[in-house]
mmCIF file of the N, C-alpha and C atoms, coordinates in Angstrom:
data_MODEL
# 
_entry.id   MODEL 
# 
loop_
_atom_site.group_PDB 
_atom_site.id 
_atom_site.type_symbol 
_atom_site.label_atom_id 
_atom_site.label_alt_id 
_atom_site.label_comp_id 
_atom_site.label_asym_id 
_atom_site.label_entity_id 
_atom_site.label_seq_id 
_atom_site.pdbx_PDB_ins_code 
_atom_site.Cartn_x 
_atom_site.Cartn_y 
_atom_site.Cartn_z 
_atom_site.occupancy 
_atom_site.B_iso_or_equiv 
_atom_site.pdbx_formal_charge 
_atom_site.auth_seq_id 
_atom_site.auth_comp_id 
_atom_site.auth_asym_id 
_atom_site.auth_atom_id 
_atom_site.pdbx_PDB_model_num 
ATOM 1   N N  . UNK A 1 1  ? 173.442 -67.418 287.833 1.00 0.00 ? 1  UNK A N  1 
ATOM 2   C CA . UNK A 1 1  ? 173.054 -67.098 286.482 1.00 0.00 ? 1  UNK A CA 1 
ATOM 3   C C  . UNK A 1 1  ? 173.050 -65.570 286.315 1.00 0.00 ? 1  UNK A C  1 
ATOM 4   N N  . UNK A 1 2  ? 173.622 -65.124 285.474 1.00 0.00 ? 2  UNK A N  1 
ATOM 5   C CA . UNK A 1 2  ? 173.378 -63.996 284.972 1.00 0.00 ? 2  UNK A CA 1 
ATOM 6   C C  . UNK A 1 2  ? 172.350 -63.183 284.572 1.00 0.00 ? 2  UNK A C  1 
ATOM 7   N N  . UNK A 1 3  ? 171.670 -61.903 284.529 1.00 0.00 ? 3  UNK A N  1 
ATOM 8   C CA . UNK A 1 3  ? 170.696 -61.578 284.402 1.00 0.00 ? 3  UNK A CA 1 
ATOM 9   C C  . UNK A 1 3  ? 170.591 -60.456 283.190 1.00 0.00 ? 3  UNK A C  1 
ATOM 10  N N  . UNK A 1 4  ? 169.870 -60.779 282.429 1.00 0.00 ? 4  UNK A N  1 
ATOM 11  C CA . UNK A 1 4  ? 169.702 -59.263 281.609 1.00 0.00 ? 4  UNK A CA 1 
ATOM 12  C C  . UNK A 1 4  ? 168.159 -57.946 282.069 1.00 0.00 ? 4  UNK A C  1 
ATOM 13  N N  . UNK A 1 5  ? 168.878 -57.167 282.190 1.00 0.00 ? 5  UNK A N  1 
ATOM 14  C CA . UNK A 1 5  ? 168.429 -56.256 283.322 1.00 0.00 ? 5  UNK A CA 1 
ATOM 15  C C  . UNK A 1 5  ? 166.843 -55.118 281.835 1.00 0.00 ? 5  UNK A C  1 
ATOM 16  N N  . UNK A 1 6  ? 165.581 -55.628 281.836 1.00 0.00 ? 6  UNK A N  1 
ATOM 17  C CA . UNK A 1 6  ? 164.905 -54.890 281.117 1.00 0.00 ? 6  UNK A CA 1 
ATOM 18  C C  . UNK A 1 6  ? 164.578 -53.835 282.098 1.00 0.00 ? 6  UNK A C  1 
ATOM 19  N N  . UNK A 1 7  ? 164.047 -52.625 281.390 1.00 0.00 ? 7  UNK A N  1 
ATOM 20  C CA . UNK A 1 7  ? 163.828 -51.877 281.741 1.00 0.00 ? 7  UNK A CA 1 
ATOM 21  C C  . UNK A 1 7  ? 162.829 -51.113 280.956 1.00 0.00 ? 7  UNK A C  1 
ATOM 22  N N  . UNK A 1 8  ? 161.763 -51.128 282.605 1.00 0.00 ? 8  UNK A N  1 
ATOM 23  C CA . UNK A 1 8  ? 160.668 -50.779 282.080 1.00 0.00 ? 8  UNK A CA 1 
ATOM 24  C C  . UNK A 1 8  ? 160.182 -49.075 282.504 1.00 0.00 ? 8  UNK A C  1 
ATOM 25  N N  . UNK A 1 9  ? 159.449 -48.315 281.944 1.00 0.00 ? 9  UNK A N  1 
ATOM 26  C CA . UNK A 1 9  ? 158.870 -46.470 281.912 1.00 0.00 ? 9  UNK A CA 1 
ATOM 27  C C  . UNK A 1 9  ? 157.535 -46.574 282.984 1.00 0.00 ? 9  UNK A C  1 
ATOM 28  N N  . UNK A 1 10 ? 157.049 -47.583 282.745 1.00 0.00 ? 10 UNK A N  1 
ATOM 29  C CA . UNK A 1 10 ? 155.774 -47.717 283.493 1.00 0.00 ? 10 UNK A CA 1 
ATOM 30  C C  . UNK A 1 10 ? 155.644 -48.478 284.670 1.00 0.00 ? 10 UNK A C  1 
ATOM 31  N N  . UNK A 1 11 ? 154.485 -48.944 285.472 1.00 0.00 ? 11 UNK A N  1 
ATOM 32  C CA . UNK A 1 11 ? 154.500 -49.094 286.750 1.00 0.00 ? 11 UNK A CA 1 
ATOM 33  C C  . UNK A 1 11 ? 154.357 -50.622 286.783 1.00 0.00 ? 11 UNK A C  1 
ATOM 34  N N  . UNK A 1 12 ? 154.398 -51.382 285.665 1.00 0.00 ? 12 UNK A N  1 
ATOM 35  C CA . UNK A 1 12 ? 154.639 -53.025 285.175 1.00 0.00 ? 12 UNK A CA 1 
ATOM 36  C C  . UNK A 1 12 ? 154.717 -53.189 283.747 1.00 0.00 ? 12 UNK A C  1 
ATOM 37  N N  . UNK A 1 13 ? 155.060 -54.235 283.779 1.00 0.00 ? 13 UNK A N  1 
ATOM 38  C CA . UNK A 1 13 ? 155.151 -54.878 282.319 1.00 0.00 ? 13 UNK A CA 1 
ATOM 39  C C  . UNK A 1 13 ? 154.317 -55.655 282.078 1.00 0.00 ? 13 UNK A C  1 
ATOM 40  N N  . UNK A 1 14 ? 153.366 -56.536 281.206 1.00 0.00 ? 14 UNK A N  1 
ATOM 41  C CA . UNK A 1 14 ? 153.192 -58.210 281.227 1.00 0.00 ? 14 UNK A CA 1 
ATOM 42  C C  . UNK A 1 14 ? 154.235 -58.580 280.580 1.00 0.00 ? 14 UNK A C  1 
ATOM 43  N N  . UNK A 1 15 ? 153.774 -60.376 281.015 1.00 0.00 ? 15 UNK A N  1 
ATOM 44  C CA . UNK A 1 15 ? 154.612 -61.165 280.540 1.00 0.00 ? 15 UNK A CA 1 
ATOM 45  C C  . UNK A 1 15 ? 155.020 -61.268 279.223 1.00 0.00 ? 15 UNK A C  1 
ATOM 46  N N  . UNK A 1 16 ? 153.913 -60.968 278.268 1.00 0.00 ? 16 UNK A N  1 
ATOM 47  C CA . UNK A 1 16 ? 154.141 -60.915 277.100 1.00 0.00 ? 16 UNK A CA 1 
ATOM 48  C C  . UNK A 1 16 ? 154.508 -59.843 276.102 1.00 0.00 ? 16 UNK A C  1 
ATOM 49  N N  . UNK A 1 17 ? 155.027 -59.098 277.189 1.00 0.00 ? 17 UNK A N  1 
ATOM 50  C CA . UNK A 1 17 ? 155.306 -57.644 276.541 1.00 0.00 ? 17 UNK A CA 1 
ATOM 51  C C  . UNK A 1 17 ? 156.519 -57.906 276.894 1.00 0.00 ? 17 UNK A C  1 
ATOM 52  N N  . UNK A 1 18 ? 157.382 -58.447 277.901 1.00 0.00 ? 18 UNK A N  1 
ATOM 53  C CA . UNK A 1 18 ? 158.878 -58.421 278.038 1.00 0.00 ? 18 UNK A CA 1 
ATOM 54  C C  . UNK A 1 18 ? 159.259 -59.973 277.123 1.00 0.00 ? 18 UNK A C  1 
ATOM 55  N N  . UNK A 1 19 ? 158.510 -60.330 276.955 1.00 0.00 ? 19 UNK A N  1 
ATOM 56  C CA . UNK A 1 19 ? 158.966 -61.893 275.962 1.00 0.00 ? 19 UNK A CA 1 
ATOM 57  C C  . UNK A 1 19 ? 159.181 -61.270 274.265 1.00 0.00 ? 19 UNK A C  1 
ATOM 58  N N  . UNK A 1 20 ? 158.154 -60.221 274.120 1.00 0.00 ? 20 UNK A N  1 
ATOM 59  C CA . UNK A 1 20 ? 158.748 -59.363 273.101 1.00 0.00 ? 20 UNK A CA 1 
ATOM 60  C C  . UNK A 1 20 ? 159.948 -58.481 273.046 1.00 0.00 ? 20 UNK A C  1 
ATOM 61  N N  . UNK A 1 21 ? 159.644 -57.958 274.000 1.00 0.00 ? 21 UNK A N  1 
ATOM 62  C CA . UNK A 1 21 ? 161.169 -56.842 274.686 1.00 0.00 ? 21 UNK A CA 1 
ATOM 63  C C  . UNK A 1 21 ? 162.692 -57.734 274.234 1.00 0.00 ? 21 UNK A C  1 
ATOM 64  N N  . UNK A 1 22 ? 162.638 -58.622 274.210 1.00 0.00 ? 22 UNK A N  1 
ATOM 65  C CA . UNK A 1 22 ? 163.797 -59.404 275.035 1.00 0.00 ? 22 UNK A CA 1 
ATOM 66  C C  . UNK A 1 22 ? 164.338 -60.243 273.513 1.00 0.00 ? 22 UNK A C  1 
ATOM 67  N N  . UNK A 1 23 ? 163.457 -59.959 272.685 1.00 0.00 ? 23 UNK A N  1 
ATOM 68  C CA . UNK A 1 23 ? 163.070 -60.931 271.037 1.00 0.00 ? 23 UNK A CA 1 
ATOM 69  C C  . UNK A 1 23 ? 163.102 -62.320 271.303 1.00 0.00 ? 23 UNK A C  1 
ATOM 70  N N  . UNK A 1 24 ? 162.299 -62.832 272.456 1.00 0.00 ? 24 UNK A N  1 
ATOM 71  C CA . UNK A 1 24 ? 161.756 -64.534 272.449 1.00 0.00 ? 24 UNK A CA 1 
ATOM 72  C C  . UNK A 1 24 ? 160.448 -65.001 271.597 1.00 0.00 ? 24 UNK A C  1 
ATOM 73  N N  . UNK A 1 25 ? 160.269 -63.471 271.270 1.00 0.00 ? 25 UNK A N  1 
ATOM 74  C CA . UNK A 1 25 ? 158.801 -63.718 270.503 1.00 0.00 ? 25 UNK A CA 1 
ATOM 75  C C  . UNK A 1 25 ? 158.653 -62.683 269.238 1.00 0.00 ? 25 UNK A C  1 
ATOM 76  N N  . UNK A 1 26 ? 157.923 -62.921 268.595 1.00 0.00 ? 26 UNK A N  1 
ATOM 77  C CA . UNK A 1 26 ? 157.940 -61.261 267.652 1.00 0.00 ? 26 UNK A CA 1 
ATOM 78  C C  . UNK A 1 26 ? 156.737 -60.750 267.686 1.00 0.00 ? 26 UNK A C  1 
ATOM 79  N N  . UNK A 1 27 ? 155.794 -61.300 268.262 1.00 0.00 ? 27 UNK A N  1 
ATOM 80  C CA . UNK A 1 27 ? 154.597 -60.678 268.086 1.00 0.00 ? 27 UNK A CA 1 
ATOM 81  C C  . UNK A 1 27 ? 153.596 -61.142 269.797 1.00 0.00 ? 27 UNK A C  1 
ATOM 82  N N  . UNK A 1 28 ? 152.843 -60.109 270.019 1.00 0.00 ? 28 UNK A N  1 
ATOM 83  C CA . UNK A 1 28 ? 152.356 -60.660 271.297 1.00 0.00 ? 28 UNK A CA 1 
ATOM 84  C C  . UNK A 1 28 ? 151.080 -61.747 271.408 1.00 0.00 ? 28 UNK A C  1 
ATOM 85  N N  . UNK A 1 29 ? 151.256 -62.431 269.988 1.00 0.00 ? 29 UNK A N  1 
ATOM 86  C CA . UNK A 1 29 ? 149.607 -63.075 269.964 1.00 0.00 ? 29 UNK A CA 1 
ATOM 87  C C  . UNK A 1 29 ? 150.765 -64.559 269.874 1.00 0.00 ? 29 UNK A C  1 
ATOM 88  N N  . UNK A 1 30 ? 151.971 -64.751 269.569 1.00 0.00 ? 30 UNK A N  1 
ATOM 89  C CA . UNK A 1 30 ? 152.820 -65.912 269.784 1.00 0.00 ? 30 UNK A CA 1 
ATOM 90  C C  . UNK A 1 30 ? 152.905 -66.511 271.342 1.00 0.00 ? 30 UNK A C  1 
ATOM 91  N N  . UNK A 1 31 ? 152.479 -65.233 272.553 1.00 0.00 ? 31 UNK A N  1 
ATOM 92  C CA . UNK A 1 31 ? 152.997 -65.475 273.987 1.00 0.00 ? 31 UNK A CA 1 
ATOM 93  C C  . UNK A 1 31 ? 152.106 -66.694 274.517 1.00 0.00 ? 31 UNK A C  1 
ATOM 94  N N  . UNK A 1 32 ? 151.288 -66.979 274.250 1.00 0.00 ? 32 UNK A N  1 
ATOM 95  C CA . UNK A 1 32 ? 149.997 -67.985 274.725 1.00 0.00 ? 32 UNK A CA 1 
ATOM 96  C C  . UNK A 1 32 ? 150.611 -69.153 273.651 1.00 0.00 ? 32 UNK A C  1 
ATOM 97  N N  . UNK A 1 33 ? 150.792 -69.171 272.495 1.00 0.00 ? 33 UNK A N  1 
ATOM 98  C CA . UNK A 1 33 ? 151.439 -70.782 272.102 1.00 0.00 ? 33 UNK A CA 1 
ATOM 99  C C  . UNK A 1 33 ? 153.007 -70.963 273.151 1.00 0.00 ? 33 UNK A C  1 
ATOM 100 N N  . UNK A 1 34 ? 153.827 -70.122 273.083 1.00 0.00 ? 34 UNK A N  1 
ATOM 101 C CA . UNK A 1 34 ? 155.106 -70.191 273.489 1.00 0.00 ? 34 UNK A CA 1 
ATOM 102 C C  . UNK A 1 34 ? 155.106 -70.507 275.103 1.00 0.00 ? 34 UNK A C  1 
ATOM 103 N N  . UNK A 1 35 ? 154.103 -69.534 275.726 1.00 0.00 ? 35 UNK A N  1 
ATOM 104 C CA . UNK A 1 35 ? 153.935 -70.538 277.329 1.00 0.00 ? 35 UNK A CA 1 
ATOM 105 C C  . UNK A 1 35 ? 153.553 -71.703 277.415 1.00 0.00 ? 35 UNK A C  1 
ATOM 106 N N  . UNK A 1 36 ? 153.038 -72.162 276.762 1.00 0.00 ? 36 UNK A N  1 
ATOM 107 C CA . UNK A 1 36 ? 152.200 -73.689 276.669 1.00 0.00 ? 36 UNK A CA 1 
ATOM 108 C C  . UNK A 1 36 ? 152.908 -74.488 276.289 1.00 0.00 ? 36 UNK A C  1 
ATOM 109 N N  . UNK A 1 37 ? 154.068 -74.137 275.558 1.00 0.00 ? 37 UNK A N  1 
ATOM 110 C CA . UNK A 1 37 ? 155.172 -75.351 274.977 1.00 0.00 ? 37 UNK A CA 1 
ATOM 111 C C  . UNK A 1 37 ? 156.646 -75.095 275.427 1.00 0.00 ? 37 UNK A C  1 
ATOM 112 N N  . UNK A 1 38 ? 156.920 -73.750 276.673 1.00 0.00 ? 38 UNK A N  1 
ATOM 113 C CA . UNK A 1 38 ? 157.719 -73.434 277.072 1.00 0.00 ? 38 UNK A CA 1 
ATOM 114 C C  . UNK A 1 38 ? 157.928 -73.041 278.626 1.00 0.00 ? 38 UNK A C  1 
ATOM 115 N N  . UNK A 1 39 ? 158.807 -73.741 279.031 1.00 0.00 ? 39 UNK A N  1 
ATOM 116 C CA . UNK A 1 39 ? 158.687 -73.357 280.597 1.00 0.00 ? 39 UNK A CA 1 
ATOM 117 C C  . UNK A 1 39 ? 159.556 -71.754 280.862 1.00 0.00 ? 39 UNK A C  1 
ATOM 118 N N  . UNK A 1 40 ? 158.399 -71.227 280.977 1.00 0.00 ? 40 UNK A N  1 
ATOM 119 C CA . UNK A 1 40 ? 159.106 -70.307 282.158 1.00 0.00 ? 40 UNK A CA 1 
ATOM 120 C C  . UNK A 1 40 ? 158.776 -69.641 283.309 1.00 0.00 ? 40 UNK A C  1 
ATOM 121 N N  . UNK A 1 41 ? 159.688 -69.116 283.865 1.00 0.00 ? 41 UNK A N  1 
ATOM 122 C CA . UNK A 1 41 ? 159.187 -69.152 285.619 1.00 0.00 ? 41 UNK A CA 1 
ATOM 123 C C  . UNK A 1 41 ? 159.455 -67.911 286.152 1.00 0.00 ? 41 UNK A C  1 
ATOM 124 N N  . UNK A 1 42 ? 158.498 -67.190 286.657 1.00 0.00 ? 42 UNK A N  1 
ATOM 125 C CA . UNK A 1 42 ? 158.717 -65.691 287.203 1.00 0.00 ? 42 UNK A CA 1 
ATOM 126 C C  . UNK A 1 42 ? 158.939 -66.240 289.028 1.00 0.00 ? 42 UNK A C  1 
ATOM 127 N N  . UNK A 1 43 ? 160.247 -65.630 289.285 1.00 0.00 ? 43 UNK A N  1 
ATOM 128 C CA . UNK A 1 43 ? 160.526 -65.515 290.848 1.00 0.00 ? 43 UNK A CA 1 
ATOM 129 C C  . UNK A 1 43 ? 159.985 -66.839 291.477 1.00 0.00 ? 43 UNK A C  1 
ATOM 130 N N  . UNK A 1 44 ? 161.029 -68.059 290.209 1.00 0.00 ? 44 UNK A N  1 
ATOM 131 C CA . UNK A 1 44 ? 161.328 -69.641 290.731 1.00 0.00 ? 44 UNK A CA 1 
ATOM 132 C C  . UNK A 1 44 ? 159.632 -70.391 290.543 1.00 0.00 ? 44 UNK A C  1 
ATOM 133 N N  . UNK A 1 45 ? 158.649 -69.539 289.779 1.00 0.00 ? 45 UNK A N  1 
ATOM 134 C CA . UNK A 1 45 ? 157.431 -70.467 289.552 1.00 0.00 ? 45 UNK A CA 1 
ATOM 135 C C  . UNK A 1 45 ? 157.143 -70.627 288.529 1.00 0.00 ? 45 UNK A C  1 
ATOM 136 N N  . UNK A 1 46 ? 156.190 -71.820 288.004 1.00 0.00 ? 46 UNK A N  1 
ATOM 137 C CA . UNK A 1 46 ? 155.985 -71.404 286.305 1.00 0.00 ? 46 UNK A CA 1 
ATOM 138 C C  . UNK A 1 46 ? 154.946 -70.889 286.145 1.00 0.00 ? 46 UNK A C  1 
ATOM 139 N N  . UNK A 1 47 ? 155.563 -70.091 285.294 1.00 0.00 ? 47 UNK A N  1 
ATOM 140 C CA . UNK A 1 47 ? 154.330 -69.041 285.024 1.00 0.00 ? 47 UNK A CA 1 
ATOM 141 C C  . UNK A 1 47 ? 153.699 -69.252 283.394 1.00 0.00 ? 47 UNK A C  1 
ATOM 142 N N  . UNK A 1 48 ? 152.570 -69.200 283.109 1.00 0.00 ? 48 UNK A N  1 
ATOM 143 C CA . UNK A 1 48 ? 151.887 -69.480 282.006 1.00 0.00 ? 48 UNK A CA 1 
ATOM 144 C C  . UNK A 1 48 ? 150.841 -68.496 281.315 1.00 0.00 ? 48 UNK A C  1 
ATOM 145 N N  . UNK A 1 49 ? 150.606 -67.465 282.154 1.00 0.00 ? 49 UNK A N  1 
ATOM 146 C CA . UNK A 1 49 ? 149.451 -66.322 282.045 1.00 0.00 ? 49 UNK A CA 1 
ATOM 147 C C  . UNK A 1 49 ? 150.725 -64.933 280.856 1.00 0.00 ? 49 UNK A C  1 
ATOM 148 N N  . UNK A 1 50 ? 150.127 -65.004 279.770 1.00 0.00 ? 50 UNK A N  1 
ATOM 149 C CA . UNK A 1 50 ? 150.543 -63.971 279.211 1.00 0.00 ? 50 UNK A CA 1 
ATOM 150 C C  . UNK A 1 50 ? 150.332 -62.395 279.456 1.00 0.00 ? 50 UNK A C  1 
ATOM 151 N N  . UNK A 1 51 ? 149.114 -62.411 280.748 1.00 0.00 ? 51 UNK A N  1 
ATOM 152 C CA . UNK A 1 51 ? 149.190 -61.035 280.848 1.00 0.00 ? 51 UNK A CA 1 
ATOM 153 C C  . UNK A 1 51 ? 149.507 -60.682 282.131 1.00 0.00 ? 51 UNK A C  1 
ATOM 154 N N  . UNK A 1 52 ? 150.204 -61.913 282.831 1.00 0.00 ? 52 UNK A N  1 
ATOM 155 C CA . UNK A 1 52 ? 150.960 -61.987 284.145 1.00 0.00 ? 52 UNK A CA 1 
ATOM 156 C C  . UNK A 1 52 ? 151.316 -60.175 283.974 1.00 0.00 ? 52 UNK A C  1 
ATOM 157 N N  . UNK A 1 53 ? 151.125 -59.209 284.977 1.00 0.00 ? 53 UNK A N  1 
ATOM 158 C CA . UNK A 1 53 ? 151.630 -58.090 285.779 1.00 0.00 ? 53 UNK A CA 1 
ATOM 159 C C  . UNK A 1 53 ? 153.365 -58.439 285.932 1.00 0.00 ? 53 UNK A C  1 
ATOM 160 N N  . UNK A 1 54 ? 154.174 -57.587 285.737 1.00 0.00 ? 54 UNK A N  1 
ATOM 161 C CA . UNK A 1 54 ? 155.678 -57.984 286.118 1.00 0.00 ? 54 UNK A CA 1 
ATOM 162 C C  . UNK A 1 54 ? 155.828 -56.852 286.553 1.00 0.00 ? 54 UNK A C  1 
ATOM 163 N N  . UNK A 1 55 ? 156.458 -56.537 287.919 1.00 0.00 ? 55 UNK A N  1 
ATOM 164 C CA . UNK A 1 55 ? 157.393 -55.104 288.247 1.00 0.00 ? 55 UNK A CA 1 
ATOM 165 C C  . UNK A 1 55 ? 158.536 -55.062 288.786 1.00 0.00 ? 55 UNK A C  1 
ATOM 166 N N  . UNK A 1 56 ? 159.282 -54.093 289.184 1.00 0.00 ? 56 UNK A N  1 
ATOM 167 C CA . UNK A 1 56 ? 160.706 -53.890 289.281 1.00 0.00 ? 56 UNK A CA 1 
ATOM 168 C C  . UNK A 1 56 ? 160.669 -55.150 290.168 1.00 0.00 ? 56 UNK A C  1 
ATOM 169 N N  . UNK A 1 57 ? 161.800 -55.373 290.309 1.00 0.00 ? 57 UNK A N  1 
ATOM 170 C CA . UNK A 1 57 ? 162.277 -56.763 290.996 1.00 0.00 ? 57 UNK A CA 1 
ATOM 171 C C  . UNK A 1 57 ? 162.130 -57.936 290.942 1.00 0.00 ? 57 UNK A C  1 
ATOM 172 N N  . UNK A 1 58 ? 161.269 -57.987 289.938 1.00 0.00 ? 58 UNK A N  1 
ATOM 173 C CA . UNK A 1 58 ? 160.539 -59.193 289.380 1.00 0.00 ? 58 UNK A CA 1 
ATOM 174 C C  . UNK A 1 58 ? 161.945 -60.078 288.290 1.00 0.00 ? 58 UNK A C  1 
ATOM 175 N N  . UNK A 1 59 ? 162.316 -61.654 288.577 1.00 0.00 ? 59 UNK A N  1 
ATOM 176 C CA . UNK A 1 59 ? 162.541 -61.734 288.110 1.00 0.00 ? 59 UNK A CA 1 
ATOM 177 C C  . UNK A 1 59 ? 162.066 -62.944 287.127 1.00 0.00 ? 59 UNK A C  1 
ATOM 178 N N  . UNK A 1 60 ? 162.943 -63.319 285.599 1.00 0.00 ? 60 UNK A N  1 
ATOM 179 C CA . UNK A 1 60 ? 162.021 -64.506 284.711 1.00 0.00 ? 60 UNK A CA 1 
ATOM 180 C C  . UNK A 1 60 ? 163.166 -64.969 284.155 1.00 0.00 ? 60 UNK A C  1 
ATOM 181 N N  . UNK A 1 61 ? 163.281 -66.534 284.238 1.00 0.00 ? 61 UNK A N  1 
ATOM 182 C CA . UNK A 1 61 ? 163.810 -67.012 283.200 1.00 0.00 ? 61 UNK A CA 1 
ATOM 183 C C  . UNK A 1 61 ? 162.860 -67.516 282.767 1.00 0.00 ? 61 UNK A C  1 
ATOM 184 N N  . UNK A 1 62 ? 163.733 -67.774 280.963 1.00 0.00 ? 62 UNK A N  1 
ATOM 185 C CA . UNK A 1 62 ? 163.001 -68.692 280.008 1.00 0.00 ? 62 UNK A CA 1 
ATOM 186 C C  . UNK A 1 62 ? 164.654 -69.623 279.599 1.00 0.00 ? 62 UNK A C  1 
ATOM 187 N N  . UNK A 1 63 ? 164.718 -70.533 279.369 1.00 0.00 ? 63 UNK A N  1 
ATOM 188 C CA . UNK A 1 63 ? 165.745 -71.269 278.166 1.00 0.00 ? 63 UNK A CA 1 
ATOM 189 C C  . UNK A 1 63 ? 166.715 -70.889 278.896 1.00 0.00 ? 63 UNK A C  1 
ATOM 190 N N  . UNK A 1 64 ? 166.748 -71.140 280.296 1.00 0.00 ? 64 UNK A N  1 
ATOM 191 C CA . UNK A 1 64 ? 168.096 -70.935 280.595 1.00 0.00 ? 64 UNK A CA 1 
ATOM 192 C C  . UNK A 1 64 ? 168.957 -69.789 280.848 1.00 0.00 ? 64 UNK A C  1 
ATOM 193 N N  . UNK A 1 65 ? 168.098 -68.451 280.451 1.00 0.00 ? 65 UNK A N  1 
ATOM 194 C CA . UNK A 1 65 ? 168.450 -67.309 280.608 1.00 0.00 ? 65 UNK A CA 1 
ATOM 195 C C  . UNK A 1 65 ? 167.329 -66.346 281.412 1.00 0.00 ? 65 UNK A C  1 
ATOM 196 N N  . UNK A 1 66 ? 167.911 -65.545 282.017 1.00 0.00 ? 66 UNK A N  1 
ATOM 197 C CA . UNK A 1 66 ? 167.614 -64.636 283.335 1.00 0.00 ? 66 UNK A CA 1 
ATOM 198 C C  . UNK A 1 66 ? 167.373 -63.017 282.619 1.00 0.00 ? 66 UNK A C  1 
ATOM 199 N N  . UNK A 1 67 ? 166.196 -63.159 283.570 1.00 0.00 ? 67 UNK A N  1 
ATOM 200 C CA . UNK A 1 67 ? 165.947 -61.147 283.105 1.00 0.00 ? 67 UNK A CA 1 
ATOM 201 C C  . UNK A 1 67 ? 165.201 -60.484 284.226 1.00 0.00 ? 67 UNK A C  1 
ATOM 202 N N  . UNK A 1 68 ? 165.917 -59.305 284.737 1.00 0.00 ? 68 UNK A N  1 
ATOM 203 C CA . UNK A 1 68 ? 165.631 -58.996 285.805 1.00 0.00 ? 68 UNK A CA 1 
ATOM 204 C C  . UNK A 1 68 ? 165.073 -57.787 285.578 1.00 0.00 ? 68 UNK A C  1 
ATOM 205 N N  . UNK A 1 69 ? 163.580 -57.217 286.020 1.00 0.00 ? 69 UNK A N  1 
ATOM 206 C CA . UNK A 1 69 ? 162.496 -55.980 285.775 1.00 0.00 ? 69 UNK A CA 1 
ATOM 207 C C  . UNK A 1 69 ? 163.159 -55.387 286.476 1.00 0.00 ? 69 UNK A C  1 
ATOM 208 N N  . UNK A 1 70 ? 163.307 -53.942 286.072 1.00 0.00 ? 70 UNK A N  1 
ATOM 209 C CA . UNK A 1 70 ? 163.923 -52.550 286.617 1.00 0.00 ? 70 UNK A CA 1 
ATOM 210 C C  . UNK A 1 70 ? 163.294 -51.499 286.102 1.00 0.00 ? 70 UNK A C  1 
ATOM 211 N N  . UNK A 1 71 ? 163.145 -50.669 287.193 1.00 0.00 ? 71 UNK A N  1 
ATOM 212 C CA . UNK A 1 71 ? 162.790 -49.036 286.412 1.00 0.00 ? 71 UNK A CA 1 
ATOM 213 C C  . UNK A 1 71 ? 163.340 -47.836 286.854 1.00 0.00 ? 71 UNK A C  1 
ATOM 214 N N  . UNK A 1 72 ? 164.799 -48.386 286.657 1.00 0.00 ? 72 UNK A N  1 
ATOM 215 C CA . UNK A 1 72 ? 165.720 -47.667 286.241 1.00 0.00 ? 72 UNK A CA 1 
ATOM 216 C C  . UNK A 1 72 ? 167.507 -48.311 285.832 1.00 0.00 ? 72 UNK A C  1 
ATOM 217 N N  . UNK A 1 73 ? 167.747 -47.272 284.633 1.00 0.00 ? 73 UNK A N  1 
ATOM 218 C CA . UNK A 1 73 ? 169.487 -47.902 284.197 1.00 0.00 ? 73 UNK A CA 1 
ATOM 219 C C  . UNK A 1 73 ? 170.573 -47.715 284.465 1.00 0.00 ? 73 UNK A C  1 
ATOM 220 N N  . UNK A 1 74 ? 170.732 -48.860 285.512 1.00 0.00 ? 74 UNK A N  1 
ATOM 221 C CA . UNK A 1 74 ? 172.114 -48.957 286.323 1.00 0.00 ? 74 UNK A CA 1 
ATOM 222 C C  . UNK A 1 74 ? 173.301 -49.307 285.353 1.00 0.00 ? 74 UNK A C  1 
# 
């Protein structure tokens, strides 16, 4: 699977800050309905915590699509 590579300034992301990043969501108070009715899985687990910590190497699908934490643009 292919990955789309976010990229983050700081020393993590949450989960619900790259579900915005990425436009799966538009607002960060949507991330807690959208985990609960949506599987997705940070580094092959499901993950459900909207303020899940994410850092470089970290990766997440949602829907079939891949996004891989970086902090920096290769």
């Amino acid at each position: 699977m292919e990955r789309e590579r976010v990229v983050i300034k700081e020393s993590y992301i949450t989960l619900s800050q790259l579900l915005k990043a990425v436009d799966i969501i538009a607002t960060g108070g949507e991330a807690k309905w959208f985990l609960m009715e949506n599987d997705v899985f940070l580094n092959g687990e499901r993950e459900t915590r909207r303020g899940k910590k994410l850092y470089p190497g970290d990766i997440i699908e949602v829907d079939g699509k891949g996004y891989e934490v970086t902090d920096e643009d290769r």
